[in-house]
C-alpha positions in Angstrom: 127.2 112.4 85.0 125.2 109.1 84.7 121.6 109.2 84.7 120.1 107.7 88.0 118.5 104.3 87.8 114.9 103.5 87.1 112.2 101.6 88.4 112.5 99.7 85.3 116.6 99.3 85.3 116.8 97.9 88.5 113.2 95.6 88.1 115.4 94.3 84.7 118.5 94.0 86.8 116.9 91.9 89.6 114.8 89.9 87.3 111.4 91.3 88.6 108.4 92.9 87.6 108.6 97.0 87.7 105.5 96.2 89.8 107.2 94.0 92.6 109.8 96.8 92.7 107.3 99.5 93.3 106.0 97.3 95.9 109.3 96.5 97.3 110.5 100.7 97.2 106.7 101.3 98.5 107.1 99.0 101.9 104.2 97.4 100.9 102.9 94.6 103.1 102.8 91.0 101.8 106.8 91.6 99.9 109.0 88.4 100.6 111.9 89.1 102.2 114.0 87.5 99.7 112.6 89.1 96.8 113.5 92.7 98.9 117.0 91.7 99.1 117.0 90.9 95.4 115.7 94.3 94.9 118.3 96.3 97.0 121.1 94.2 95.7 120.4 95.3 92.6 119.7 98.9 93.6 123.3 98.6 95.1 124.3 97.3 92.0 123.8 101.0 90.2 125.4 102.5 93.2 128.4 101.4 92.8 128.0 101.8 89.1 127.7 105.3 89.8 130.0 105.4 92.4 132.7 104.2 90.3 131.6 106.4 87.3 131.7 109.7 89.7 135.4 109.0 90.7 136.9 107.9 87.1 135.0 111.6 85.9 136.8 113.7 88.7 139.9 112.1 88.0 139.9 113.2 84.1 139.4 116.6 85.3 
């Protein structure tokens, strides 16, 4: 099974601090909206990833 994505994998995806992530994950107040759309598109990024790991596993077994 794939490991489940940091703080720091998606920050490196979206090309943002680990801190503005944390920020982003937290709700903080004062987080552009565009720079919270960056994050979850890259947080969808490793869901898919995963997604698409998960079903090429159960189909080799």
């Amino acid at each position: 099974m794939a490991r489940r994505p940091t703080l720091q994998d998606v920050a490196r995806e979206a090309g943002l601090s680990i801190a503005t992530v944390n920020r982003v994950v937290a709700a903080a107040p004062g987080v552009r909206e565009d720079t919270a759309r960056r994050v979850a598109e890259a947080a969808q990024e490793f869901t898919m990833l995963d997604t698409l790991v998960n079903q090429d596993t159960r189909r080799l077994t």
